[in-house]
C-alpha positions as CSV (number, residue, x, y, z in Angstrom):
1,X,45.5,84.0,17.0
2,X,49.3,83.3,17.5
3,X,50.2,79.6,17.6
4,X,52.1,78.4,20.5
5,X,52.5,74.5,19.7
6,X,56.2,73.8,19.3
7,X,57.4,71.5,16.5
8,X,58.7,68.2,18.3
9,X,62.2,67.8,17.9
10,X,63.9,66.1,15.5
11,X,65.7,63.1,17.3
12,X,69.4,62.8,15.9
13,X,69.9,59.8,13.7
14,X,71.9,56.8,15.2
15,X,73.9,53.8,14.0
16,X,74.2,50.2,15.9
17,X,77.7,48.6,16.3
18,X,76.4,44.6,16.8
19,X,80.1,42.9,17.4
20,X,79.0,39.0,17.0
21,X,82.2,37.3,18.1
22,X,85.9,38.5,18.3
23,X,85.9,40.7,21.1
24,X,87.5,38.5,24.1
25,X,89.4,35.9,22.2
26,X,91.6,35.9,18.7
27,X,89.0,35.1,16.0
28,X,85.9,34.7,14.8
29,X,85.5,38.7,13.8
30,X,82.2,39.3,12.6
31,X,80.7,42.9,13.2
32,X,77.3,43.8,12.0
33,X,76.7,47.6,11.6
34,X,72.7,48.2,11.3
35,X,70.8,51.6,10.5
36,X,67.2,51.7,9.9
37,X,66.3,48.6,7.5
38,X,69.9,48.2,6.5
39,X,72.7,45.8,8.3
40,X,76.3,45.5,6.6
41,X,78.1,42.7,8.2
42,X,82.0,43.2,8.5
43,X,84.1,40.1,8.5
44,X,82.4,36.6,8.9
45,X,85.7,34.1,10.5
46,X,86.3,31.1,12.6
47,X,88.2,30.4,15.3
48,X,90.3,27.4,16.4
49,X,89.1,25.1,19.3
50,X,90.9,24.7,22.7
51,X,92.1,22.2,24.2
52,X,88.7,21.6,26.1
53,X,87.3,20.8,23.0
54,X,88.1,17.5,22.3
55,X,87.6,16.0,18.8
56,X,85.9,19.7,17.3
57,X,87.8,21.0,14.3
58,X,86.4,25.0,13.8
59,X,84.6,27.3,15.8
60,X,82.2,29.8,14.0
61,X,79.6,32.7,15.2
62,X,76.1,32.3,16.1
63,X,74.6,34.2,13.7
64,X,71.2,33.8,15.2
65,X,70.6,37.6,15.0
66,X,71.3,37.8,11.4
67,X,69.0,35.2,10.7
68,X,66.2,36.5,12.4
69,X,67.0,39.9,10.3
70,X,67.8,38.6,7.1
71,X,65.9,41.0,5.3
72,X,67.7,43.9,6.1
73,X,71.2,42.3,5.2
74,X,72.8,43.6,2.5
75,X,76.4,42.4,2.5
76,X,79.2,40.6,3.6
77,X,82.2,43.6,3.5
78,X,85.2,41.2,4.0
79,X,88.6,43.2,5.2
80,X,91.1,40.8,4.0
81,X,91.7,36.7,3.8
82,X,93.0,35.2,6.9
83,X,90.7,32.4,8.3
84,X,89.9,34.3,11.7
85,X,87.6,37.2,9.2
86,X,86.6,34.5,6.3
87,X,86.6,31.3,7.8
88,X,82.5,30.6,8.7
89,X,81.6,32.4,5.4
90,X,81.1,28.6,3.8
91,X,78.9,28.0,6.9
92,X,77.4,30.9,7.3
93,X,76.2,31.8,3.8
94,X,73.9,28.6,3.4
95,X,71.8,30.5,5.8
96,X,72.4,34.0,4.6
97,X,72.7,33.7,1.4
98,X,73.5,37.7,0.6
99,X,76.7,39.5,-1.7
100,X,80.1,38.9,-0.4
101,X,82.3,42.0,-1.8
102,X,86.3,41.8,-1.2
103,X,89.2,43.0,-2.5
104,X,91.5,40.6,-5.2
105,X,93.5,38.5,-3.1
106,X,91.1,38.3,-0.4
107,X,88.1,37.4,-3.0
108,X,90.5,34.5,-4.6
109,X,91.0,32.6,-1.1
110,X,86.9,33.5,-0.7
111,X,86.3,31.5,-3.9
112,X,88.7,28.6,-3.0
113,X,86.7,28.0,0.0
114,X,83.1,28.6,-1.6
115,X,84.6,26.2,-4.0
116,X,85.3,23.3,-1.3
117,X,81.5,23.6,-0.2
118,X,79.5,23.9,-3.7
119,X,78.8,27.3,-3.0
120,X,80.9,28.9,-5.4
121,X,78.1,29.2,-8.3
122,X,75.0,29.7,-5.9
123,X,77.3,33.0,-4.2
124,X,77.1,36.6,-5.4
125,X,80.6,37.8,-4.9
126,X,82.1,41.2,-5.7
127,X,86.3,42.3,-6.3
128,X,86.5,45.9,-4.4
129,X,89.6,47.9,-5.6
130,X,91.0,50.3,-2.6
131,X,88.9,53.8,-3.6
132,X,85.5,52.1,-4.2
133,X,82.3,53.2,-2.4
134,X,79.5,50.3,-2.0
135,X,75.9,51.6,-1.7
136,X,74.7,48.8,0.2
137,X,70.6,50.0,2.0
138,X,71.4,53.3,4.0
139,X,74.9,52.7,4.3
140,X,78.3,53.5,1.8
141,X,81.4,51.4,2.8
142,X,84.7,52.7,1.6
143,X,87.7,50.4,1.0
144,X,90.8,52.2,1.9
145,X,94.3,50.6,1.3
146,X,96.4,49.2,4.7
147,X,98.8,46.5,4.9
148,X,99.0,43.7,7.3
149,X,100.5,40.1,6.9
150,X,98.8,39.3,4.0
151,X,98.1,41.5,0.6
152,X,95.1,43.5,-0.3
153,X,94.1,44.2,3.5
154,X,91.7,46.7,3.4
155,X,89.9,49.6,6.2
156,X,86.9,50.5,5.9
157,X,84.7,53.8,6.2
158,X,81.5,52.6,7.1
159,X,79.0,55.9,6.2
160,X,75.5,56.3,7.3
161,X,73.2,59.0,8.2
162,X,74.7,58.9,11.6
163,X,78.1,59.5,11.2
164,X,81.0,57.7,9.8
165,X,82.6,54.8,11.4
166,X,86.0,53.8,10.7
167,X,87.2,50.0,10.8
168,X,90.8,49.3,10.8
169,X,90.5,45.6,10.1
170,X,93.8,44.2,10.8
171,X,97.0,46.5,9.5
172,X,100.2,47.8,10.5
173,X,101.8,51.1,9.2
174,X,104.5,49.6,7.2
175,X,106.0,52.5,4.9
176,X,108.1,50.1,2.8
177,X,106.1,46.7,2.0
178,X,107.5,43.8,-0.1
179,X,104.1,44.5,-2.2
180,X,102.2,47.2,-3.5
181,X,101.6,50.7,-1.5
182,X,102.0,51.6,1.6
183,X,99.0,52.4,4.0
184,X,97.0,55.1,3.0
185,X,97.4,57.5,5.9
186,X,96.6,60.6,3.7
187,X,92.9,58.8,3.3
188,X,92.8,58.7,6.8
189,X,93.5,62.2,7.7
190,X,90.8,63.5,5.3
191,X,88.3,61.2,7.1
192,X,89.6,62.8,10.0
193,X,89.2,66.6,9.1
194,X,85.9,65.7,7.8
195,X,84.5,64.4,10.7
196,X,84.6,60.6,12.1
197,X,81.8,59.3,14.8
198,X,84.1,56.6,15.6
199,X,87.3,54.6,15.0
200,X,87.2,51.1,15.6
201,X,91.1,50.0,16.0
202,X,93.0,47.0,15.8
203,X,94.1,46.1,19.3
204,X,96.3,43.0,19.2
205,X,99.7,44.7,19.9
206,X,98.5,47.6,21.7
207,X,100.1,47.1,24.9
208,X,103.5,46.7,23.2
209,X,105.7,50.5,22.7
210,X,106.9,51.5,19.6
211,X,105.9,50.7,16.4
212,X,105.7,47.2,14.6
213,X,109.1,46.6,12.1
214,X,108.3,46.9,8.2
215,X,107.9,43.4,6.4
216,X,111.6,44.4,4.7
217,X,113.3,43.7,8.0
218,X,112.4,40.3,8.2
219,X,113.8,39.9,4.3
220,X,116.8,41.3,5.6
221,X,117.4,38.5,8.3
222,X,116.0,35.5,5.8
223,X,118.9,37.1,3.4
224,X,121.3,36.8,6.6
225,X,120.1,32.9,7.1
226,X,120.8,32.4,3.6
227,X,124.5,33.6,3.4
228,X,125.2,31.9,6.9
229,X,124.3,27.9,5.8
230,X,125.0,28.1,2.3
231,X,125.7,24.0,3.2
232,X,122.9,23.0,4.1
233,X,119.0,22.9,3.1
234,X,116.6,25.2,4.8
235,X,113.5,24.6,5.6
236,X,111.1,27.9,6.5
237,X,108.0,27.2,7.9
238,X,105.3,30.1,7.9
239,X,101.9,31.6,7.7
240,X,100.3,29.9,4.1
241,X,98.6,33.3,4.1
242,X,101.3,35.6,4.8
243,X,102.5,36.1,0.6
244,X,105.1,38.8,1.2
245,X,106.6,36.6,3.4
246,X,106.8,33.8,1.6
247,X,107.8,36.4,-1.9
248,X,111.0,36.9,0.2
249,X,111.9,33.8,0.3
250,X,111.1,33.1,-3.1
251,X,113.1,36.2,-3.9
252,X,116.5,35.0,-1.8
253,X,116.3,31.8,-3.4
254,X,116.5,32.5,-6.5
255,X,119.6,35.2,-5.4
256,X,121.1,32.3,-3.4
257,X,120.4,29.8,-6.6
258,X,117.9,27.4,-4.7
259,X,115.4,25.5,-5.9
260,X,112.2,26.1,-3.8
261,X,109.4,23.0,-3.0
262,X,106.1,24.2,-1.3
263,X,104.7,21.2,1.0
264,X,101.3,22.3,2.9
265,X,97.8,22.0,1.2
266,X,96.9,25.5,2.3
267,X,100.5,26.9,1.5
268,X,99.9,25.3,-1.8
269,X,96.3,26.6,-2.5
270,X,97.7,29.9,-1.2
271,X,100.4,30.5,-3.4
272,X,98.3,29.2,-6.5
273,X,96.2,31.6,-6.2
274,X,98.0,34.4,-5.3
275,X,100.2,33.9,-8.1
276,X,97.4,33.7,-10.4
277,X,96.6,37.6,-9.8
278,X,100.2,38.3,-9.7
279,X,100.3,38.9,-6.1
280,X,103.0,36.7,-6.0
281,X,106.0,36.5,-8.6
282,X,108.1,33.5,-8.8
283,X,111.2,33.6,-11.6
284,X,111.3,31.2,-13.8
285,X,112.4,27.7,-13.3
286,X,112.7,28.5,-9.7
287,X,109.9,26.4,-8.2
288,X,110.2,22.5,-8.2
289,X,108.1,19.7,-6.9
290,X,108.7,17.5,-3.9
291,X,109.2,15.1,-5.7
292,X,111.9,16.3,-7.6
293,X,114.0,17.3,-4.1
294,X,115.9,13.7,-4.7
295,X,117.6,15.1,-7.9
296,X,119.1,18.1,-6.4
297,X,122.1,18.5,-3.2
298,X,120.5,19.7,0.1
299,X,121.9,22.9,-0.1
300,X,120.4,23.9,-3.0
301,X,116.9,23.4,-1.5
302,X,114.5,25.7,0.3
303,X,111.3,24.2,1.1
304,X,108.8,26.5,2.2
305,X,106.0,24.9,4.6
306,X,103.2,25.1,7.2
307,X,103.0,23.9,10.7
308,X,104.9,27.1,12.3
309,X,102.4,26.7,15.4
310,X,102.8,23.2,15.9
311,X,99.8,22.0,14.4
312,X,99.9,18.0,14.5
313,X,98.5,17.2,11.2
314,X,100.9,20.4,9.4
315,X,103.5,19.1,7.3
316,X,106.4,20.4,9.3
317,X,105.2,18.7,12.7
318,X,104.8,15.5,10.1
319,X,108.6,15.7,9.4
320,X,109.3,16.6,13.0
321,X,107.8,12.6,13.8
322,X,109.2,11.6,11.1
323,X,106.2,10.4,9.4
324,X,106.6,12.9,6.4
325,X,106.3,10.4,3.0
326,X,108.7,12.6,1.2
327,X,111.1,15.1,3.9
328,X,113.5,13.2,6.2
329,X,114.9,15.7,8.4
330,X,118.6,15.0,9.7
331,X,122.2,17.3,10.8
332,X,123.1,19.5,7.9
333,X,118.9,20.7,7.7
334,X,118.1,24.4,9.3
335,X,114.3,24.9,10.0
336,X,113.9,28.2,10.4
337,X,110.3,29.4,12.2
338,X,109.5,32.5,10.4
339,X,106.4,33.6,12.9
340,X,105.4,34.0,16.3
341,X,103.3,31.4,18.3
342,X,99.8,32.3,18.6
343,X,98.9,32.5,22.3
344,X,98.1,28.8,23.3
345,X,100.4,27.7,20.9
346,X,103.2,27.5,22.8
347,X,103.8,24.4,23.6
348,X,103.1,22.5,20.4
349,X,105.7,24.7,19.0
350,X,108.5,24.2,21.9
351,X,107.7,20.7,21.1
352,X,108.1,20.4,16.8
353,X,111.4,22.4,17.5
354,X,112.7,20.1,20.2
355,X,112.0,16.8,18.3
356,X,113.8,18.7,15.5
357,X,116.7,19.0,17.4
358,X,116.7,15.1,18.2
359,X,117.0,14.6,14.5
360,X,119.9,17.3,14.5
361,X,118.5,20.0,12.9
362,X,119.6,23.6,13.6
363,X,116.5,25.7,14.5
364,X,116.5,29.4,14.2
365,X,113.4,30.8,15.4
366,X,114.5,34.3,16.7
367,X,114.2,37.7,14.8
368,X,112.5,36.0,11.4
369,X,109.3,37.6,12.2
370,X,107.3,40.6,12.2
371,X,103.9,40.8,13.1
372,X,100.8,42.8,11.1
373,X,99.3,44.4,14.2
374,X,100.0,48.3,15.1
375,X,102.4,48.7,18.4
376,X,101.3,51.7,20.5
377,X,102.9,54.3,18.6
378,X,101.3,53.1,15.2
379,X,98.0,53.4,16.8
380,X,98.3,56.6,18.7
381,X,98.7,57.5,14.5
382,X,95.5,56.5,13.7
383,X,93.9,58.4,16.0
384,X,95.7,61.4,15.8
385,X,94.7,61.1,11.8
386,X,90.9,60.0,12.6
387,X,90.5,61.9,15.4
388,X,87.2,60.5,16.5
389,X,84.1,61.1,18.7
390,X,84.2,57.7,19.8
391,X,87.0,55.1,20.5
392,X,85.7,51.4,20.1
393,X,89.0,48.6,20.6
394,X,88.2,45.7,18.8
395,X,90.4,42.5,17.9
396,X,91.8,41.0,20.7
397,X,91.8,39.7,23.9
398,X,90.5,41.9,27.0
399,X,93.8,42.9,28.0
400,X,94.9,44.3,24.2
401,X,91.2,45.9,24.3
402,X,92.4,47.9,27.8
403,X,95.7,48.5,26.1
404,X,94.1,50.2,23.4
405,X,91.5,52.0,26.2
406,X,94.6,53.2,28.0
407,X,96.4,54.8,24.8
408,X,92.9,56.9,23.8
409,X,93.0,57.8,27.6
410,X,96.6,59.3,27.7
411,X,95.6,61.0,24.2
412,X,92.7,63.1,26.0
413,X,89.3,60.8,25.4
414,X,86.7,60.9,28.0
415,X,86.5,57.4,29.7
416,X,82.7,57.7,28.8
417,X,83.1,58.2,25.0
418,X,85.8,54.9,25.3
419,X,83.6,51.6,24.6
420,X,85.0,47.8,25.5
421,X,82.5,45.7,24.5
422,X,81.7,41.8,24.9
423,X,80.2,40.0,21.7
424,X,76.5,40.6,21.9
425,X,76.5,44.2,23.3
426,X,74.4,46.8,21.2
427,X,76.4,50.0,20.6
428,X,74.4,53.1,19.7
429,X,75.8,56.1,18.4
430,X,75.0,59.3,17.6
431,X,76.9,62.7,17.5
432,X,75.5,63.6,20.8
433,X,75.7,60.5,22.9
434,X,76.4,56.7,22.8
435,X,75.4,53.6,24.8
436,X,74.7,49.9,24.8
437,X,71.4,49.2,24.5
438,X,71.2,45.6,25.2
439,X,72.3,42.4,24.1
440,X,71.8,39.9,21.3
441,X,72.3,36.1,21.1
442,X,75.9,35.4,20.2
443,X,78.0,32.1,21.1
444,X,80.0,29.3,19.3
445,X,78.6,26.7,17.4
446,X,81.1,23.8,17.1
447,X,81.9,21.6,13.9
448,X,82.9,18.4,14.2
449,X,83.1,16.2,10.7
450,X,80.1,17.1,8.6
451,X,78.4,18.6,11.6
452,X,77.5,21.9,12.3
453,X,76.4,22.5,16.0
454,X,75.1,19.1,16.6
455,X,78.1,19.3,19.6
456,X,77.1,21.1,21.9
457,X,77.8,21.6,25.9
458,X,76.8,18.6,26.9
459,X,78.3,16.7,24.5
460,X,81.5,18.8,25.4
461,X,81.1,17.8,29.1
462,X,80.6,14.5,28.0
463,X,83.7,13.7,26.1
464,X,86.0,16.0,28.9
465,X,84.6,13.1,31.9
466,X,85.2,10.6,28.8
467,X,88.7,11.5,28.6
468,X,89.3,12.2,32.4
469,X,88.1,8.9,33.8
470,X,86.6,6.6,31.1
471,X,83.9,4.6,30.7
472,X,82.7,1.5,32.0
473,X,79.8,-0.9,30.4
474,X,77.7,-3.3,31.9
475,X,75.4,-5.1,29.9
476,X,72.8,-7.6,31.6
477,X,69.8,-9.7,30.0
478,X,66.0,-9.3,31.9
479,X,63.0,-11.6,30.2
480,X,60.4,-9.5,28.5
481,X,57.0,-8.8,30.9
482,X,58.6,-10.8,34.2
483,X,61.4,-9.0,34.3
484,X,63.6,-11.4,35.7
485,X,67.8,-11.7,35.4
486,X,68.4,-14.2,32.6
487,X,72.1,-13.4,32.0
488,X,75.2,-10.9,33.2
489,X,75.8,-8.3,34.1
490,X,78.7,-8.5,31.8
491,X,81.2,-5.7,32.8
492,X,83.6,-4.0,29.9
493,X,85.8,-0.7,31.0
494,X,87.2,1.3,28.6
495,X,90.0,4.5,29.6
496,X,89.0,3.4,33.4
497,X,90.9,0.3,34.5
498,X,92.9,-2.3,32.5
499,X,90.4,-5.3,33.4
500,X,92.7,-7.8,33.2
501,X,94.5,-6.4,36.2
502,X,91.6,-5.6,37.9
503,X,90.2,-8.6,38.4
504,X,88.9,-7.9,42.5
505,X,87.4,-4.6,41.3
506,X,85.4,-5.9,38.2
507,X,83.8,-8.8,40.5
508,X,83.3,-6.4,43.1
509,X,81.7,-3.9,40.6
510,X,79.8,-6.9,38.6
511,X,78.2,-8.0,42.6
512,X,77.3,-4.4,43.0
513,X,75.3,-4.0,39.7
514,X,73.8,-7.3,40.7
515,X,72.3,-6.6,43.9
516,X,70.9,-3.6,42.4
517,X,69.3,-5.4,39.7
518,X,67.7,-8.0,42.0
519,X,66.4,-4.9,44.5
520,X,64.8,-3.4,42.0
521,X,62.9,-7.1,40.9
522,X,61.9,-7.9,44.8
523,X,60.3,-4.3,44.8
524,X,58.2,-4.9,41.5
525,X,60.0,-2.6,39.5
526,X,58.9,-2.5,35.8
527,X,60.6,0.4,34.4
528,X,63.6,-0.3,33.0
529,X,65.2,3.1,33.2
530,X,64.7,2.6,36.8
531,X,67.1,-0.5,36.4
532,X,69.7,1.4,34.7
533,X,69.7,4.4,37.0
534,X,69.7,1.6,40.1
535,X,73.0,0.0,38.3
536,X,74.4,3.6,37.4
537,X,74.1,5.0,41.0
538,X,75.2,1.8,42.5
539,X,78.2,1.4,40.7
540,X,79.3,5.2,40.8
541,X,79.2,5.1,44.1
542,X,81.5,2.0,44.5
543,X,84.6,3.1,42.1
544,X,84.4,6.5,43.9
545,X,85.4,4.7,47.1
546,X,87.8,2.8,45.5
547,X,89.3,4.4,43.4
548,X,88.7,8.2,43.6
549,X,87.6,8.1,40.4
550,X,83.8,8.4,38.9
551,X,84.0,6.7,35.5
552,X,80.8,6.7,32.9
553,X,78.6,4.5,34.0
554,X,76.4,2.8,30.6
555,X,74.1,0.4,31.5
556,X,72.9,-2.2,28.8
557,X,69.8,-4.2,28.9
558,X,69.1,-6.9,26.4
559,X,65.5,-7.7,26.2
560,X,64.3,-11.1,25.7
């Protein structure tokens, strides 16, 4: 008898992209990429807090969904060492405490960091040379060399039974870098004729035309700056983390015969270790200390610092106040700002420079910078190379994601086979279709000091009316079980009113909380949060109509 049952078919195999922060914003890249009982996580970083968040210091990911998986994490696969894609790995490990692979440079900064927090013993970690293949679960992840504004930044090819998924990380297509080799394009192309699912591309510069200048071209405008104020001492403030930038100036230096001081913690720490795995190469006798400034003319000087976005506590905004121990900045100094604001920071640089200017400095801040992101052209490259199924922007805000959708557009993609996505959304892939499947918890959790998302949106909302409109006290004495007024209500304002001047207000204010106080007696009221909501409303209500404004209201009771 013929059978007629039909074998059930085989359903195609399919990979999840889980982006847990970056997309939307500048920072915080962490991408987890999860097939059967195996999740790699790409980049774990930080971002910096607005100006809404008042007294925070770092932003990390909620890594909620990795926690509740934590047995199918495998690794951390970091693409390179700037604090937006290795920042919350201190934070983040002491709750999932899994490998960390990187390559050299990007594993020294790693270790630094683990270092600060105790972790650097307790921490499996792993140098990845460009070429490598990790077998990490279900899934291989191949390093393949790029550059970008700092050394050893790394793509990856991201293999599992699905498909192969290539992540750009950061890069630009810079054919002559200050170090090493240039991108490996021809790696890329092979990927391509093979067969790629999908290419996840830096977006950052996407909606700018052309392609982004090689590092050289900046070095070529330092050595400009150089011969043009051979009278005076430069000072060059920069990315700690950009080292071919800072190798330049090193190099035209020593060519110019200048000393060279290095102020900035993190430029410090930076070039340390950098030239510890001979990233960096500084001639002999060429690098002094601060100290040592005193014993040498101006112009024979280069000091070579942070604070290029205006960052208050950064040692250049320090000598901007004057309030550096060891720089006094005066005429015959040139600062020169060898990057680009971050978007946000504008202001806090316009203002360093300008204060700079009061102390007669001459600023050059044009042309002394190139950035590490691909221009159109340099990513219309990578996909012509890759040639993938799927187009997935990542890195950037939504407008450099829609660039980035509108380039795959004009090269022929489908709209349906381009994916934006928002931190959370589920990506699944296959060869023959993709969606988003749903969403998982993402979000920010806040540090502030030693703590770690004790601050949360209410807290937030808190300090914000804080700092808006102040906060006003009023503390008042009631005898234990009777419940009667025995002293106050005392009034104390604080960012509201200056009391002394105020005089009508505060014994208008102190009469108000008063008469609340003795309704709530007359009506038998017992409970004293009763009393202090009776006080809070009162009062509220009064400085509105006077003064517009609704301050903090705090009552105080003193039991006695």
């Amino acid at each position: 008898m013929k059978n007629t049952n039909k074998n059930p078919a085989v359903p195609t195999p399919s990979v999840r992209i889980i982006p847990l922060g970056g997309l939307e914003q500048v920072g915080l890249n962490i991408t987890a990429f999860e097939y059967g009982d195996s999740i790699v996580v790409v980049d774990c970083g930080l971002a910096f807090p607005e100006d809404d968040m008042l007294g925070i210091d770092l932003v990390i990911p909620d890594t909620t969904y990795l926690e509740e998986n934590l047995e199918k994490v495998r690794a951390f696969v970091i693409t390179h060492g700037h604090e937006d894609h290795i920042g919350a790995l201190p934070y983040v490990l002491k709750k999932i405490n899994v490998p960390v692979y990187g390559t050299r440079l990007t594993m020294g900064i790693i270790e630094n960091k683990l270092r600060e927090h105790n972790l650097l013993n307790c921490t499996e970690r792993h140098v990845v040379a460009f070429g490598d293949v990790l077998r990490l679960g279900d899934f291989e992840v191949e390093y393949i060399k790029t550059n970008h504004s700092i050394v050893d930044a790394a793509a990856l090819a991201i293999s599992s039974p699905a498909g192969v998924i290539v992540h750009t990380g950061d890069f630009k297509v810079d054919y002559t870098p200050v170090y090493g080799d240039a991108i490996d394009l021809q790696r890329f192309a092979e990927l391509g004729r093979k067969g790629v699912l999908a290419l996840m591309c830096d977006s950052t510069n996407s909606g700018r035309p052309g392609h982004t200048p090689s590092e050289k071209a900046v070095g070529r405008s330092i050595d400009q700056i150089f011969r043009d104020h051979t009278d005076s001492r430069i000072i060059v403030a920069t990315f700690a983390s950009n080292v071919d930038r800072v190798q330049q100036i090193i190099d035209y230096a020593y060519k110019y015969g200048r000393k060279v001081v290095v102020e900035g913690r993190s430029m410090v720490n930076i070039i340390e270790t950098a030239t510890s795995l001979d990233v960096l190469n500084v001639p002999e006798n060429t690098l002094i200390d601060i100290d040592q400034l005193k014993n040498y003319p101006g112009e024979k000087t280069v000091i070579i610092t942070t604070g290029s976005q205006g960052e208050s506590m950064a040692a250049l905004s320090r000598m901007a106040d004057g309030s550096h121990r060891k720089v006094t900045i005066g005429p015959g100094d040139t600062v020169v700002f060898s990057s680009s604001p971050i978007p946000g920071n504008e202001k806090a640089v316009t203002s360093v420079i300008n204060k700079l200017m009061q102390k007669g400095a001459d600023v050059i801040s044009e042309d002394v910078h190139a950035s590490g992101h691909p221009r159109a052209e340099d990513v219309k490259l990578i996909y012509h190379l890759v040639q993938p199924k799927y187009a997935v922007p990542v890195h950037g805000e939504y407008r450099h994601l829609k660039a980035q959708a509108k380039i795959a557009r004009e090269l022929g993609y489908d709209k349906e086979n381009i994916f934006i996505l928002s931190s959370g959304d589920v990506l699944e892939l296959s060869r023959e279709e993709a969606f988003v499947r749903e969403k998982v918890q993402v979000g920010n959790i806040l540090v502030d000091g030693l703590g770690v998302g004790d601050v949360g949106n209410v807290v937030l909302r808190d300090r914000q009316h804080l700092a808006e409109d102040g906060i006003v006290i009023v503390a008042f004495a009631l005898e234990s079980g009777s419940c009667q007024l025995l002293s106050g209500p005392e009034i104390t304002s604080r960012g509201f009113v200056y009391i002394k001047e105020a005089d009508d207000l505060m014994t208008g204010a102190a009469a108000v909380a008063e008469e609340a106080i003795y309704h709530c007696i007359e009506t038998g009221v017992s409970d004293w949060n009763r009393y202090k909501n009776a006080v809070k409303d009162g009062l509220s209500d009064f400085f509105w109509k006077k003064t517009q404004r609704r301050p903090v209201v705090l009552p105080m009771i003193l039991e006695v």
